[in-house]
N, CA, C and O atoms as a CHARMM CRD file, in Angstrom:
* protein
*
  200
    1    1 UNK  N   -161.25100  16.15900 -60.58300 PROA 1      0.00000
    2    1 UNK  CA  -161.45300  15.57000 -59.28100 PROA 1      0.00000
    3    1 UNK  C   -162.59000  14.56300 -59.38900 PROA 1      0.00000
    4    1 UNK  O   -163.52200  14.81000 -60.15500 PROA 1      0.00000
    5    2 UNK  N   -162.57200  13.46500 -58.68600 PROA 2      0.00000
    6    2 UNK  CA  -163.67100  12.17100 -58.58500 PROA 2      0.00000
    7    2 UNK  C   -163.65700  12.00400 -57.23400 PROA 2      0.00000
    8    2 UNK  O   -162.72200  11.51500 -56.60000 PROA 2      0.00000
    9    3 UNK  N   -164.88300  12.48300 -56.70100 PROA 3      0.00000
   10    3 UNK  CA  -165.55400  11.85300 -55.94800 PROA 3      0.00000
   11    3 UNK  C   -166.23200  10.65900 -55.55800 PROA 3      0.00000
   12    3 UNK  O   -167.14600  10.48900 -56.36400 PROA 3      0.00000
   13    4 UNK  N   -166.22000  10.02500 -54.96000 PROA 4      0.00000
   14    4 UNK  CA  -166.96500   8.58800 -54.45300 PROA 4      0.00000
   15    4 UNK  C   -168.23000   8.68400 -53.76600 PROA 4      0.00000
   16    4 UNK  O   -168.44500   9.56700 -52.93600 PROA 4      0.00000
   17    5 UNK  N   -169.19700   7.67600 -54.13100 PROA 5      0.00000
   18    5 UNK  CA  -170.00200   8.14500 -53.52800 PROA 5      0.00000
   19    5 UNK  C   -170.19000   7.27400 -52.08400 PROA 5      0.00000
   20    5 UNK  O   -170.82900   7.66700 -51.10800 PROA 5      0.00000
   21    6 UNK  N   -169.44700   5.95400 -52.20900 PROA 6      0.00000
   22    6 UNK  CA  -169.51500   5.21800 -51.39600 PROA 6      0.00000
   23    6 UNK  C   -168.30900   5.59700 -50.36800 PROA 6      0.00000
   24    6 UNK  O   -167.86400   4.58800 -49.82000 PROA 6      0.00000
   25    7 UNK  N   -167.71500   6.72800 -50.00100 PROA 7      0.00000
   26    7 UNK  CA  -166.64800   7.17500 -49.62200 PROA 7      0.00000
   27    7 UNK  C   -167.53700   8.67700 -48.82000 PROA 7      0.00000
   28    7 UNK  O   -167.16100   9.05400 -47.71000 PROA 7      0.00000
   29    8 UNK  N   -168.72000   9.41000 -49.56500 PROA 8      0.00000
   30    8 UNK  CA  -168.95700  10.55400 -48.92200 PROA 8      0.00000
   31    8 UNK  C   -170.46400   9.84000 -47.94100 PROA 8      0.00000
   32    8 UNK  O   -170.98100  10.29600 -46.92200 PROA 8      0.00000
   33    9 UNK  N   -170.80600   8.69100 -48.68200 PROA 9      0.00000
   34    9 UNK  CA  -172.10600   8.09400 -47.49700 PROA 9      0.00000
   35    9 UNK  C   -171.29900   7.45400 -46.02800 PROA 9      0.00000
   36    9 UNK  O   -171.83900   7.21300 -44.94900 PROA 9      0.00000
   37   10 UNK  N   -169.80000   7.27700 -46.41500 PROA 10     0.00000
   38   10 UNK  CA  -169.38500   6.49300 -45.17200 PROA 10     0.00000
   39   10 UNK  C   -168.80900   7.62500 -43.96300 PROA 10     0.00000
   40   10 UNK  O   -169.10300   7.57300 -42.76800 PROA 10     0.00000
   41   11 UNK  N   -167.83700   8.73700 -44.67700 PROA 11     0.00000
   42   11 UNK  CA  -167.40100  10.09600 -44.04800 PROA 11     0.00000
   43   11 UNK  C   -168.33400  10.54200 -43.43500 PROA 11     0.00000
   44   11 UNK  O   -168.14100  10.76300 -42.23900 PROA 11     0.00000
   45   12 UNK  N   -170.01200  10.91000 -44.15900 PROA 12     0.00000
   46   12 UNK  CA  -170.95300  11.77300 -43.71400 PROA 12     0.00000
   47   12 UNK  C   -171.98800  11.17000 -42.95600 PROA 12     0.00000
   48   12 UNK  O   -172.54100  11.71200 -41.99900 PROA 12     0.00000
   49   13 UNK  N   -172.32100   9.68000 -43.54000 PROA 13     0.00000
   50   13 UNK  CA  -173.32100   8.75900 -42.66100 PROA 13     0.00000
   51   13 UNK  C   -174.68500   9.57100 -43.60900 PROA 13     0.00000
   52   13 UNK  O   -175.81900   9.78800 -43.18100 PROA 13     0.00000
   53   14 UNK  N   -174.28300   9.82000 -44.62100 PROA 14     0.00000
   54   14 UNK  CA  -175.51100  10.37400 -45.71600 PROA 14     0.00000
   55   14 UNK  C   -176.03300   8.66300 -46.61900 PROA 14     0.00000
   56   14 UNK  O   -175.24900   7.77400 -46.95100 PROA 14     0.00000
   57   15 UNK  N   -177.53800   8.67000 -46.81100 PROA 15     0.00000
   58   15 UNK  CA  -177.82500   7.77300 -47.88300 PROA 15     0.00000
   59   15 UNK  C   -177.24000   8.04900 -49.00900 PROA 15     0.00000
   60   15 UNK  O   -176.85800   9.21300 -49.13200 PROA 15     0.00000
   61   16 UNK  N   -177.00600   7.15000 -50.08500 PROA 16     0.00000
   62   16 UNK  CA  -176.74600   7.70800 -50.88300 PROA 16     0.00000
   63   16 UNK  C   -177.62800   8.89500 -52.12100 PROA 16     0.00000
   64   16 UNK  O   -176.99300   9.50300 -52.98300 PROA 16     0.00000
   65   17 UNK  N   -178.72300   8.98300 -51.99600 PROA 17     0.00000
   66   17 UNK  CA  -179.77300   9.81900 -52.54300 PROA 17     0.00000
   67   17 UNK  C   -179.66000  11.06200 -52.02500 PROA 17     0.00000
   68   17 UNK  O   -179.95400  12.10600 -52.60700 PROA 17     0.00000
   69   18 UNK  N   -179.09100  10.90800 -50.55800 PROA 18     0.00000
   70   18 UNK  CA  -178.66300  12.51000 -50.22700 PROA 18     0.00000
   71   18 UNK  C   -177.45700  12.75700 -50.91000 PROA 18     0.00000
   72   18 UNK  O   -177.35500  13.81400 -51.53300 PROA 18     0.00000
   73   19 UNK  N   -176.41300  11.85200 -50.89100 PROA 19     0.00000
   74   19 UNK  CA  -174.75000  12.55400 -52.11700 PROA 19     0.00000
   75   19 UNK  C   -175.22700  12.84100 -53.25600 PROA 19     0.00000
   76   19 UNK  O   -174.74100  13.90700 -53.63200 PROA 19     0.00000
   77   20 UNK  N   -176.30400  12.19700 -54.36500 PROA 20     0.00000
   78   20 UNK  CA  -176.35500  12.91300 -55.59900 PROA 20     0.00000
   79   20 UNK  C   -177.50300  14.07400 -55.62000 PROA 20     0.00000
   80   20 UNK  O   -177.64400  14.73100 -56.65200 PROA 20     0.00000
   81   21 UNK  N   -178.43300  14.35900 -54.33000 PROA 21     0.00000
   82   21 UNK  CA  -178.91000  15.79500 -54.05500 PROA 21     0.00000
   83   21 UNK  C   -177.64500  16.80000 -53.92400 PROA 21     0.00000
   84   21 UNK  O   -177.40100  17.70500 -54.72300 PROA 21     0.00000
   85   22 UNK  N   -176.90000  16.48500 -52.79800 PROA 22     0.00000
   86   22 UNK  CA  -175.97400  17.43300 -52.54000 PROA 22     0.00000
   87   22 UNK  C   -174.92900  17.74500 -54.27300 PROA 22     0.00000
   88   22 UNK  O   -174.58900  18.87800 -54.61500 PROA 22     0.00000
   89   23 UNK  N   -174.60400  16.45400 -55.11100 PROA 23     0.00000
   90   23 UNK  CA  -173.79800  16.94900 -55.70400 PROA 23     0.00000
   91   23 UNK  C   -174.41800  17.89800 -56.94300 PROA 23     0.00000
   92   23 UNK  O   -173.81300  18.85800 -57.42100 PROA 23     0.00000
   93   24 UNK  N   -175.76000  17.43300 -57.37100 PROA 24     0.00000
   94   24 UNK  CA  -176.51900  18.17400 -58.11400 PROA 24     0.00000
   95   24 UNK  C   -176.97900  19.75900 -57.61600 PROA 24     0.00000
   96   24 UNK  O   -176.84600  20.68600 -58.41500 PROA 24     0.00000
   97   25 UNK  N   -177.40700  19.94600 -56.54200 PROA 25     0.00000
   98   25 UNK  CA  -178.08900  20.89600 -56.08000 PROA 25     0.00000
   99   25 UNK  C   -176.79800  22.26100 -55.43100 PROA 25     0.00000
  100   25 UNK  O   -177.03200  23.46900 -55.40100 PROA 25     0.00000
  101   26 UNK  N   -175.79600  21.74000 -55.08800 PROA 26     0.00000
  102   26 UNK  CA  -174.68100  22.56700 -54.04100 PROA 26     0.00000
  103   26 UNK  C   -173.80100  22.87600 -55.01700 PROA 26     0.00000
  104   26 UNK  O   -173.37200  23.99200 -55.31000 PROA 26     0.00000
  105   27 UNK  N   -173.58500  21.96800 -55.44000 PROA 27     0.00000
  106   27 UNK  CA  -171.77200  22.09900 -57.01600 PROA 27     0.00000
  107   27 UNK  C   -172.49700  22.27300 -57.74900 PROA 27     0.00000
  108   27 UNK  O   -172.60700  23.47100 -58.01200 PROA 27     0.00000
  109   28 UNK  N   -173.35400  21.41400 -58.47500 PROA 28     0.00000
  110   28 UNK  CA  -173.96100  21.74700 -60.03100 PROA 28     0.00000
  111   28 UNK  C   -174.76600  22.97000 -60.27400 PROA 28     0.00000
  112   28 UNK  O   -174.37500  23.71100 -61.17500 PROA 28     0.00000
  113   29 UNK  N   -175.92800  23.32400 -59.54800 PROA 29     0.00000
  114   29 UNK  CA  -176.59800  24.33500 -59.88900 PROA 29     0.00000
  115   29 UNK  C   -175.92500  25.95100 -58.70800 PROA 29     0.00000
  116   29 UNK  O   -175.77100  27.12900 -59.03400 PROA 29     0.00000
  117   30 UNK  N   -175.76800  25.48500 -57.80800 PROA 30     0.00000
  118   30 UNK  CA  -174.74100  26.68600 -56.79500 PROA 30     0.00000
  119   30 UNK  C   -174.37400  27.07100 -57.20600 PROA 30     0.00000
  120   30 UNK  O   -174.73200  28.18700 -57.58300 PROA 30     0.00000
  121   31 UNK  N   -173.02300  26.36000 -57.60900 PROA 31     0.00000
  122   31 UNK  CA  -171.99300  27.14000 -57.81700 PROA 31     0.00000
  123   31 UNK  C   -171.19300  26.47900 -59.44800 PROA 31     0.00000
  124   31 UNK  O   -170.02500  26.44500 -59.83500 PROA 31     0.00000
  125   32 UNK  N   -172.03700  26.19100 -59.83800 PROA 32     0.00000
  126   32 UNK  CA  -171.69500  26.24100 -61.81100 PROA 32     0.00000
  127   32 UNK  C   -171.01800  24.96300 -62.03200 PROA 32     0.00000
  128   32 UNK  O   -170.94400  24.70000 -63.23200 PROA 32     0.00000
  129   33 UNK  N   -170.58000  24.21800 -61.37800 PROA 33     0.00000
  130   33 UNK  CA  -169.65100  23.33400 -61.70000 PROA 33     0.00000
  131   33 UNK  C   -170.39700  22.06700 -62.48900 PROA 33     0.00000
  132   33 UNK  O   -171.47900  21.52900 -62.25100 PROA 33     0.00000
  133   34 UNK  N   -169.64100  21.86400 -63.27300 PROA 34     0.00000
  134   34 UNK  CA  -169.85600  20.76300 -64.10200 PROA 34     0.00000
  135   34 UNK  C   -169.68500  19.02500 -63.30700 PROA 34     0.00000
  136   34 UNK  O   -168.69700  18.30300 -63.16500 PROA 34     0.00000
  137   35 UNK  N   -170.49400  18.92600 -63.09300 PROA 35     0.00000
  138   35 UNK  CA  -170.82100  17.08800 -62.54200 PROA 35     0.00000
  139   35 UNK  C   -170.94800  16.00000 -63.29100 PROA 35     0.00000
  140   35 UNK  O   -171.95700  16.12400 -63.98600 PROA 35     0.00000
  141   36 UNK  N   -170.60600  15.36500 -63.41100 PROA 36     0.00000
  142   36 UNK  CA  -170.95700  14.07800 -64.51300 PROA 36     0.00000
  143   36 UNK  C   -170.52100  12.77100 -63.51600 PROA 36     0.00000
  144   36 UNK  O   -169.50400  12.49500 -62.88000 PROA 36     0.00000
  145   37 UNK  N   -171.78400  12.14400 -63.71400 PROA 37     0.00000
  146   37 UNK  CA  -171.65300  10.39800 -62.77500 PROA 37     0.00000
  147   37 UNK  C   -170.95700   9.84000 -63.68700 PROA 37     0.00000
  148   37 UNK  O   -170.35500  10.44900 -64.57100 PROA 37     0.00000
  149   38 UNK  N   -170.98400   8.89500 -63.56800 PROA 38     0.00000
  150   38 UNK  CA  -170.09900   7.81200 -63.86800 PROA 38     0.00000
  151   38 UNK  C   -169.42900   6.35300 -62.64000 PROA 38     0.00000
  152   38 UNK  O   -168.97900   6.59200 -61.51900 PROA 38     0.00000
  153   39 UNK  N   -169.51700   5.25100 -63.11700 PROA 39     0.00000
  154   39 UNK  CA  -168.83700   4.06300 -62.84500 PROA 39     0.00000
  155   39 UNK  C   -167.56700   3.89000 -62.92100 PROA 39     0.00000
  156   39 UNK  O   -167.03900   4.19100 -63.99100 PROA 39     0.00000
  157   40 UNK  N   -166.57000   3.26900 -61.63000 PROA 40     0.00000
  158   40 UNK  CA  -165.63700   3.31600 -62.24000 PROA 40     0.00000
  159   40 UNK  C   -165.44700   1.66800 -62.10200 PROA 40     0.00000
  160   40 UNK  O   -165.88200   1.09700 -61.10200 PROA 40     0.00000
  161   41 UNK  N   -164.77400   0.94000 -63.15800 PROA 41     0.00000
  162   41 UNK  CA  -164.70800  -0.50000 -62.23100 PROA 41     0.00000
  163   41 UNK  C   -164.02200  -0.88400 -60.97400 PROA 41     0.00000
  164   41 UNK  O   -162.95900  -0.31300 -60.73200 PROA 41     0.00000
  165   42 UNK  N   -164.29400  -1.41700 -60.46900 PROA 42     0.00000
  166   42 UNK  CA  -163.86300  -1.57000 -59.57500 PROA 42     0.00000
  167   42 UNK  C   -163.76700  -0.94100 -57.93500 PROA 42     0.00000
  168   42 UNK  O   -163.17300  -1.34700 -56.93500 PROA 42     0.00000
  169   43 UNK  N   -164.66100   0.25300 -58.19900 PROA 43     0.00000
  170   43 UNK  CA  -163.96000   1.51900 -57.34600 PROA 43     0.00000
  171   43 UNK  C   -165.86500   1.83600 -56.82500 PROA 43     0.00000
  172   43 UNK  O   -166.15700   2.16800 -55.67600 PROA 43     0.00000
  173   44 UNK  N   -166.85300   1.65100 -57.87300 PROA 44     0.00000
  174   44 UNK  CA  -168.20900   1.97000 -57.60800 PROA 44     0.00000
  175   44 UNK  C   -168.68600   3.48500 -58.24500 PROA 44     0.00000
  176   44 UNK  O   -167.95000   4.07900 -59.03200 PROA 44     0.00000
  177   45 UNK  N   -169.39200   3.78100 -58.01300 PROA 45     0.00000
  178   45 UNK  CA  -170.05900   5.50800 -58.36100 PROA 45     0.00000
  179   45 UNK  C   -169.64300   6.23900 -57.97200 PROA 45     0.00000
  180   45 UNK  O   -169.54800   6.40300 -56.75600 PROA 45     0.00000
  181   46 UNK  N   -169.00300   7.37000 -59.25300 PROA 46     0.00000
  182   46 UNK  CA  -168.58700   8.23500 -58.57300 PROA 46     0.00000
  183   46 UNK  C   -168.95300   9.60100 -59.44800 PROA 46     0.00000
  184   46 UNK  O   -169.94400   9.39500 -60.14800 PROA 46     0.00000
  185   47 UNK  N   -168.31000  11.20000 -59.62000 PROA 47     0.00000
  186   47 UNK  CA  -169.05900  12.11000 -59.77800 PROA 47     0.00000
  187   47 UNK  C   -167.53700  12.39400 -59.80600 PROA 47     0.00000
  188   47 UNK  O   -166.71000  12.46900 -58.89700 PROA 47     0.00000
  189   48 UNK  N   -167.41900  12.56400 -61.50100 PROA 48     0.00000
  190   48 UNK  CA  -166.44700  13.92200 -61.38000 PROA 48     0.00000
  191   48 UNK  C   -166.43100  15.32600 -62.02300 PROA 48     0.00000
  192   48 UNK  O   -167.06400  15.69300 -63.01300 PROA 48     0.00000
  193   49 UNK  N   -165.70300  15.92900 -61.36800 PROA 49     0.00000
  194   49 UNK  CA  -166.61700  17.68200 -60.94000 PROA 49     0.00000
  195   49 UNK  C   -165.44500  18.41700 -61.61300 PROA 49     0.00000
  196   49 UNK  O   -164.35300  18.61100 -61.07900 PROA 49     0.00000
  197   50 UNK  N   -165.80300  18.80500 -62.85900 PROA 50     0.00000
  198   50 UNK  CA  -165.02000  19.95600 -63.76400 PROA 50     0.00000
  199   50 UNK  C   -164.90800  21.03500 -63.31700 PROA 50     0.00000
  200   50 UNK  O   -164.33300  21.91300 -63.95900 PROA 50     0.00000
């Protein structure tokens, strides 16, 4: 799964410094899941979650 980050600041009205708190702190250390950023072209920053 890939998440956007410019997709969860527009849904939530979050900065973006709050999406990579939430994805680090809630998925990554919570609940175990593997996160990795990444660029996609064309598409912007995104986070996909193993």
């Amino acid at each position: 799964m890939v998440i956007f980050r410019c997709r969860c600041t527009a849904a939530n009205g979050w900065q973006p410094h709050t999406v990579r708190g939430a994805m680090s702190g809630a998925l990554k250390k919570t609940l175990g899941l593997m996160v990795t950023p990444g660029k996609i072209e064309g598409r912007g920053r995104g986070y996909r979650i193993w």
